[in-house]
C-alpha positions, 0 to 999 in steps of 0.5 A: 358798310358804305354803300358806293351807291350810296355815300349818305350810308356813311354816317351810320358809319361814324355813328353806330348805335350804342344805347346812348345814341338812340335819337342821334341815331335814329335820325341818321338811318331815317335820312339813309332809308328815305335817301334809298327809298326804303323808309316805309319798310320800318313802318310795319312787318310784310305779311309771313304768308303770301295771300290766296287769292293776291293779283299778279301786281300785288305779288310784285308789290309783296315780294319787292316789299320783302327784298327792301325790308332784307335791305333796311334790316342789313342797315339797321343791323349794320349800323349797329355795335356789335352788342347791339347786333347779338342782342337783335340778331334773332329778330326778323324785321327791321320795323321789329327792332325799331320797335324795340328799341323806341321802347328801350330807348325812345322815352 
């Protein structure tokens, strides 16, 4: 999974997420999104639909939302066990299953 853009995604690496690791973990995806500026990606779902009635700006922003959120999704994914992986396969969006997850895991 190491990114030759981005040699920090190497962590997630050496520390997949287990179920035992979640804060450790955590922790790690967090530097790797902020260092590709996707972070904000985790904080909530894209709208399924696009608006009616949005601006030519603001269909830029949603759609260059929903390619970073394709991306954060294949990091959190990535950096998963193969365990982990199946069980959120199904799930749509990274801020989903980190959502999940805080729940399982996060205490």
């Amino acid at each position: 999974m190491v990114s030759m853009k981005n040699p920090l995604a190497a962590i997630l690496d050496s520390n997949r997420f287990t179920g035992l690791n979640y804060q450790d973990w955590l922790h790690n995806l967090n530097l790797v999104l902020v260092s590709e500026k996707l972070l904000y990606t985790i904080e909530k779902c894209p709208p399924e639909e696009t608006p009616a009635n949005i601006s030519p700006e603001e269909l830029i922003t949603l759609n260059q939302w929903r390619d970073d959120e394709v991306k954060a999704r294949c990091y959190v994914m990535a950096s998963m066990s193969n365990e982990m992986q199946r069980r959120f396969e199904k799930t749509k969006y990274a801020s989903a299953i980190l959502f999940h997850l805080k729940e399982l895991y996060g205490g």
